[in-house]
C-alpha positions in Angstrom: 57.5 -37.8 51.0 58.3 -41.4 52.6 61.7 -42.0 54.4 63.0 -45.3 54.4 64.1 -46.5 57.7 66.3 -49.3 56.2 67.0 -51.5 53.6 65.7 -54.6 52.1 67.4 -57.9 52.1 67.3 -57.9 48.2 69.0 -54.7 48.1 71.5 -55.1 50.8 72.3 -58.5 48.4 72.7 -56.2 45.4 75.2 -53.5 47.3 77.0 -56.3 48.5 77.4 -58.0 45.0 78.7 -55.1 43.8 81.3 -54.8 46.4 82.0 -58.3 45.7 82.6 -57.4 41.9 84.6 -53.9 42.9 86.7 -55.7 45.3 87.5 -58.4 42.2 88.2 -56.1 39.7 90.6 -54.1 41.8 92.5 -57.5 42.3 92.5 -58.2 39.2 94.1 -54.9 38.1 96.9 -55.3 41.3 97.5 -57.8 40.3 98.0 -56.6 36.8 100.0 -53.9 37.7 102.5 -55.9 39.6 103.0 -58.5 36.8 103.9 -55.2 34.5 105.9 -54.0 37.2 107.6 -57.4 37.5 108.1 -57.6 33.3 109.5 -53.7 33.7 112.4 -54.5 36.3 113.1 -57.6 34.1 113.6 -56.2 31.0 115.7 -53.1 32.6 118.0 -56.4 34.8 118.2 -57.6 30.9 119.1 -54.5 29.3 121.9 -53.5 32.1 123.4 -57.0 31.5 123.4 -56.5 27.9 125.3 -53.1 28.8 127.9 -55.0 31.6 128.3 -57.6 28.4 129.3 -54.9 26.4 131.8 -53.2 28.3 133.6 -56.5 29.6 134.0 -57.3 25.9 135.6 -54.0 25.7 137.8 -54.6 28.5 138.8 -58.2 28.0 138.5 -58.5 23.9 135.7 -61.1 24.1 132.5 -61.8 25.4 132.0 -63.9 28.8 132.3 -67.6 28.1 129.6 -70.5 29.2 130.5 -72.2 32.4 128.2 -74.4 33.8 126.5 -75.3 37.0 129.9 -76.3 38.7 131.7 -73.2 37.1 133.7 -75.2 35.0 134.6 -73.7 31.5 132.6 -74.3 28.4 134.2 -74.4 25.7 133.0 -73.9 21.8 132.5 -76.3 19.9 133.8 -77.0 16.1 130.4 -77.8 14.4 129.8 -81.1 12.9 127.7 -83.1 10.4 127.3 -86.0 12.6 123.8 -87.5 12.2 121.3 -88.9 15.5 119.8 -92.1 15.1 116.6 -89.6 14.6 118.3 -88.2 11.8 118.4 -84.7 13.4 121.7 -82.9 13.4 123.6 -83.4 16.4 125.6 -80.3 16.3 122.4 -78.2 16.4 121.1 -80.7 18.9 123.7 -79.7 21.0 123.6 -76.2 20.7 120.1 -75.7 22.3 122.1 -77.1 25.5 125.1 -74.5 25.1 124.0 -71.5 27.6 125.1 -70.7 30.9 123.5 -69.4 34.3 126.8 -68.8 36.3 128.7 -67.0 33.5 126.8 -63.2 34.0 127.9 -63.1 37.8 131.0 -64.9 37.7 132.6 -62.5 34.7 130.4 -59.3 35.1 130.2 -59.2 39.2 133.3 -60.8 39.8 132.6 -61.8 43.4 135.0 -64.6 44.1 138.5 -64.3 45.8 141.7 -63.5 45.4 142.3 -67.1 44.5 139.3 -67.8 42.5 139.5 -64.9 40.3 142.4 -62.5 41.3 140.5 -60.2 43.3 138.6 -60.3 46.8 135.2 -58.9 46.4 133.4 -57.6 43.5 135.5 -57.3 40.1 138.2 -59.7 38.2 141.5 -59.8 36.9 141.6 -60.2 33.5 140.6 -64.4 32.4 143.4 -64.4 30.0 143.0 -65.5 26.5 141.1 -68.7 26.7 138.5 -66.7 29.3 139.2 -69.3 31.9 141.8 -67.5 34.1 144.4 -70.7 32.9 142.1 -73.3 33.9 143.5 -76.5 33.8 141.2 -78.7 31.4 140.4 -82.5 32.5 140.1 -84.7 29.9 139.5 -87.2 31.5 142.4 -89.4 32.1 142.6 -87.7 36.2 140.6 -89.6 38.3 140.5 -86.9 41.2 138.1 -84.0 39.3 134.9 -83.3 40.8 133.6 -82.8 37.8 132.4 -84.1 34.6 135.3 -84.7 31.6 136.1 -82.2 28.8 136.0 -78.8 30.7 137.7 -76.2 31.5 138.4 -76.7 35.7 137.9 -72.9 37.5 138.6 -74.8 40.4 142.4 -74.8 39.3 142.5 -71.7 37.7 145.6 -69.4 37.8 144.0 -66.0 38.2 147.2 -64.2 38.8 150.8 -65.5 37.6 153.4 -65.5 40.4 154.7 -61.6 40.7 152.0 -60.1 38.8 149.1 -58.6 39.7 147.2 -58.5 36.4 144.5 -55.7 35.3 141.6 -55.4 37.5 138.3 -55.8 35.7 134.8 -55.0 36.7 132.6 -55.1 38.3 130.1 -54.6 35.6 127.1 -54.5 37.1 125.3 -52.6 39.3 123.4 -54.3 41.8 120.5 -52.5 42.4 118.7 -55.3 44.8 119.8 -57.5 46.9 117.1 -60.5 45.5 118.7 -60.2 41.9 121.7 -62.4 43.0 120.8 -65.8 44.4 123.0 -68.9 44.7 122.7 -72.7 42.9 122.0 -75.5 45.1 125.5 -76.7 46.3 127.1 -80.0 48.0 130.4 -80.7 49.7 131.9 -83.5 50.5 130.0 -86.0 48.4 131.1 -88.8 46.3 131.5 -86.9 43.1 133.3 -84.1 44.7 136.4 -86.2 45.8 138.2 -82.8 46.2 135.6 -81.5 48.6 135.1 -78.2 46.8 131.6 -78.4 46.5 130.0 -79.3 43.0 126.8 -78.4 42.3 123.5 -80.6 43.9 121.2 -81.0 40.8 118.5 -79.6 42.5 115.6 -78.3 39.9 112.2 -77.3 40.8 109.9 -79.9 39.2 107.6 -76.9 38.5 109.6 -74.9 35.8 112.3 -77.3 35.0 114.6 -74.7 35.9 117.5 -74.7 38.9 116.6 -74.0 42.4 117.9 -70.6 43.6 118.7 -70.2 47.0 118.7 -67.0 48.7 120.8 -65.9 52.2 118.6 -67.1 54.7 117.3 -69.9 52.8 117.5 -73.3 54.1 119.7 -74.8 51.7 121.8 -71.9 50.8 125.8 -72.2 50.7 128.3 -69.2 50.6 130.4 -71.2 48.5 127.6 -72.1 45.8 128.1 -70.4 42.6 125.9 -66.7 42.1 123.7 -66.3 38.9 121.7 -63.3 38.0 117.3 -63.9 39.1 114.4 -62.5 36.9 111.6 -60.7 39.0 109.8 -63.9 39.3 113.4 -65.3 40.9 114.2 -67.7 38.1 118.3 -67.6 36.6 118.3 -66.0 34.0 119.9 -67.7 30.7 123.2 -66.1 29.0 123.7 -67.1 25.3 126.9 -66.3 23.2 128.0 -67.2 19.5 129.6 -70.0 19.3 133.4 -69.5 19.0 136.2 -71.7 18.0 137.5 -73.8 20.8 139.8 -72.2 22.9 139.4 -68.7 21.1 136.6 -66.5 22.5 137.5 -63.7 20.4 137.0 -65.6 17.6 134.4 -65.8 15.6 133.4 -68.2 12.7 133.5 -66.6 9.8 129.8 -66.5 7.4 130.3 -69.7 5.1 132.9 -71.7 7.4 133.9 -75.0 6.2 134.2 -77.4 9.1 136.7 -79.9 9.5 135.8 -82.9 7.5 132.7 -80.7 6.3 133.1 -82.1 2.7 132.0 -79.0 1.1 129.4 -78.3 3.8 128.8 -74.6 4.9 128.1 -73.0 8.5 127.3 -70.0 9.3 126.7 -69.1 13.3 123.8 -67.0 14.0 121.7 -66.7 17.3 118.9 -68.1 15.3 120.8 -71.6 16.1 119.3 -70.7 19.5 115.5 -71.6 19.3 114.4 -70.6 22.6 115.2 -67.3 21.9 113.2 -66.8 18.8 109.9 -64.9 19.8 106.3 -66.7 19.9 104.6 -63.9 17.4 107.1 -62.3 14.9 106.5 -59.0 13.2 106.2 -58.8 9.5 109.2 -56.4 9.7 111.5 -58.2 11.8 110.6 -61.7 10.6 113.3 -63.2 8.7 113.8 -67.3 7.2 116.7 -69.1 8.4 117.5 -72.3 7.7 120.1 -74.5 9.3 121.6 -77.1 6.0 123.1 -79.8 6.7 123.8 -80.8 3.2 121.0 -83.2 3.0 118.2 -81.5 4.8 117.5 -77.7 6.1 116.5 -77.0 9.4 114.7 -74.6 10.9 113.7 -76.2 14.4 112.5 -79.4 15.9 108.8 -79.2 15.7 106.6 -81.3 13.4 105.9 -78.7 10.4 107.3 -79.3 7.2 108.8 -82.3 6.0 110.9 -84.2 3.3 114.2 -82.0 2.6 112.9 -79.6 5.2 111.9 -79.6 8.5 110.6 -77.7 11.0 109.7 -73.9 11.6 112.4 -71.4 9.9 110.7 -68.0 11.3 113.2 -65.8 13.0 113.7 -61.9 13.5 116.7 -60.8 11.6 117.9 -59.3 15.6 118.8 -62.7 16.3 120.4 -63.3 13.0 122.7 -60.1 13.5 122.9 -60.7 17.0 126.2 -62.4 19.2 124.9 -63.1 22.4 121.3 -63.3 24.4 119.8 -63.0 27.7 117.0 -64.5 28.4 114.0 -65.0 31.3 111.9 -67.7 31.1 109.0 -64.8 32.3 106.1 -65.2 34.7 105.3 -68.9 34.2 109.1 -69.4 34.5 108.9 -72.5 31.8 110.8 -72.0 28.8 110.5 -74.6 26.1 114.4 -75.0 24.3 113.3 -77.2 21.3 110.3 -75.3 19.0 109.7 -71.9 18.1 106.5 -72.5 19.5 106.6 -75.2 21.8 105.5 -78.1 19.8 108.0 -81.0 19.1 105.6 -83.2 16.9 106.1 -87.1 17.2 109.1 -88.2 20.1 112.2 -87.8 19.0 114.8 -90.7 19.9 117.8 -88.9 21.6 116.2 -85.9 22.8 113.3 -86.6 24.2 114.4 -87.6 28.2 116.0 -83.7 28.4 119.2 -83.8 29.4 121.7 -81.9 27.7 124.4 -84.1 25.5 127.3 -82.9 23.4 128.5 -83.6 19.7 130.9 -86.3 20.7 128.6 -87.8 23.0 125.9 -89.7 21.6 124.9 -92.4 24.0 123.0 -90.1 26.6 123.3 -92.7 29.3 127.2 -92.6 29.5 128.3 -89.2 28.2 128.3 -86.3 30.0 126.2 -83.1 30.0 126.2 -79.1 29.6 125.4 -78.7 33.3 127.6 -81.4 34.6 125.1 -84.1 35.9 123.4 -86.3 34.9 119.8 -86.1 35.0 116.7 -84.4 33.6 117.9 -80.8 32.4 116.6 -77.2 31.4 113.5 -76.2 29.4 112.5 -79.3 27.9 110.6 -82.2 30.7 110.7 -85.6 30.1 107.9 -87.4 28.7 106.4 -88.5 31.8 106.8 -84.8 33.5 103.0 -84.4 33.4 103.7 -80.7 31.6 101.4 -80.7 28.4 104.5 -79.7 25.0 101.4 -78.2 23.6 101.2 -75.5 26.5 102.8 -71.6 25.5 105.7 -72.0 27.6 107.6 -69.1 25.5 104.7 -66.8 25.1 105.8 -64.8 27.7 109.4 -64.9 27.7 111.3 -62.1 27.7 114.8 -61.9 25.3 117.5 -59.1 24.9 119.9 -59.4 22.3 122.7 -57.9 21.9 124.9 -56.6 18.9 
């Protein structure tokens, strides 16, 4: 028998190969493992917000209202069959725009004062009817708001009436981590917050067209910046409700409404109005057609398919179509694409396509103002010159719970 004293180069090359390839595979299946541990705390942060929705609607007889970047009431909106020079409806236009990042901590946390919502620390007292704790509303004709017109001003709310101390609500939610609740980017003192209150600084990561979230510690983090609920991956994550009558949250439109003016036109809400939150693959048992009809053409979303009298992809789950509100995360890419199904818009579409959010009464993007109250590029969809490809999965991954 021959001992080897050592070992050739050759085979010192192959054991270190395969060290090379054992060391990449167990990267590979880290890695793995914390994306799936990532998606697992996301979907359980979705499913205890769905729970805290839930229970405030219990409490309070609606669910939480939109507010938007500034905290400044949303309100709903009375659906319309006003046309875009595009020819897509505005109304449903609109409603892709019509979700909120700052409602979940504001209404199911509750971590404001005394004076900003009735209660120091965590929990609220009760919104009143409108879900805007007697908000004044600025429409426009005061020169001295901080922010945009046609909202609901928290700023000025009336949490508690003179003499009465209201029902204590909240909090709803547990938090479990201190990174789940991050703050907006926030500014004081500048020339549209004449007030000095602080209004929110439009900062959005050019990566994810999402909103920068600031953490304590963070350079750029403010106390006094409003809270929103983070994903695993740290992105806000997305709160969607029915649409309600304006000024009655408890209200819903009834199946076959006939708008004001509707000239024999039929609506009827459904989370399905919400393409964003309509998964990228649909199961044979859950899928489901709906249309949005305008009288003259049916919708189903904004991409390219289709044509003539109707447009667009009408695939949806019949979860969203029973459903009254959403969360959503835009998952691990953190992109989430607000206008397709599946993330293709077809040819440009005149009005939409510089991504800033509009409302019904406000065609003319350049001099209206917008669901996050500034005015700049906004939310899921980039500009045209963003350098992000419309083609790419941006909604593969994202993750939705809806809730009955």
């Amino acid at each position: 028998m021959v001992l080897r004293r050592g070992f050739t180069m050759v085979e010192i090359m192959a054991v270190m190969a395969i060290i090379v390839v054992l060391i990449g595979l167990l990267i590979v299946a880290a890695g793995g493992a914390r994306r799936a541990a990532m998606a697992s705390t996301t979907g359980a942060r979705l499913n205890a917000l769905s729970q805290a929705v839930t229970r405030f609607e219990s409490d309070a007889g609606y669910l939480p209202p939109l507010l938007d970047n500034d905290r400044a009431g949303i309100d709903g909106l009375e659906p319309s069959r006003q046309i875009r020079g595009s020819s897509y409806p505005d109304y449903l236009a609109t409603m892709q725009r019509r979700y909120s990042y700052t409602s979940p901590a504001e209404y199911l946390l509750g971590y404001g004062t005394a004076a900003e919502d009735g209660k120091d620390g965590f929990g609220i007292h009760r919104p009143g009817e409108d879900g805007f704790w007697n908000a004044s509303w600025n429409d426009g004709v005061s020169s001295d708001q901080g922010v945009q017109d046609g909202r609901y001003e928290l700023r000025e709310r009336k949490p508690v009436r003179e003499g009465q101390q209201g029902t204590v609500l909240g909090p709803y939610l547990e938090i479990d981590d201190p990174a789940m609740v991050g703050a907006l980017g926030w500014e004081l003192e500048d020339q549209n917050d004449p007030d000095g209150l602080g209004a929110w600084d439009g900062s959005i990561d050019p990566a994810t067209n999402q909103p920068v979230v600031y953490f304590p510690g963070d350079p750029g983090f403010s106390a006094e910046a409003p809270k929103v609920i983070v994903d695993a991956w740290g992105t806000p994550i997305r709160y969607y409700r029915l649409n309600h009558p304006p000024g009655q949250p408890s209200v819903r439109y009834p199946a076959q409404y006939e708008p004001v003016g509707g000239e024999g036109w039929r609506y009827s809400p459904t989370m399905s109005e919400y393409f964003a939150l309509r998964p990228w693959e649909v199961g044979e048992e859950e899928a489901i057609i709906w249309w949005f009809n305008d009288g003259a053409t049916k919708w189903g979303d904004f991409s390219d398919s289709g044509g003539g009298t109707a447009r667009g992809d009408p695939t949806t789950t019949r979860t969203l179509v029973n459903g009254r509100f959403a969360f959503a995360s835009a998952g691990p890419n953190r992109r989430m694409y607000d206008w397709a199904r599946i993330d293709f818009p077809g040819h440009r579409l005149q009005g939409l396509s510089d991504g800033r959010g509009d409302h019904a009464n406000s065609d003319g993007l350049a001099s209206g103002w917008y669901e996050d109250g500034k005015s700049l590029p906004w939310l899921g969809k980039p500009e045209f010159d963003a350098g992000v490809t419309y083609t790419e999965e941006a909604n593969r991954d994202n993750m939705v719970e809806v809730g009955k």
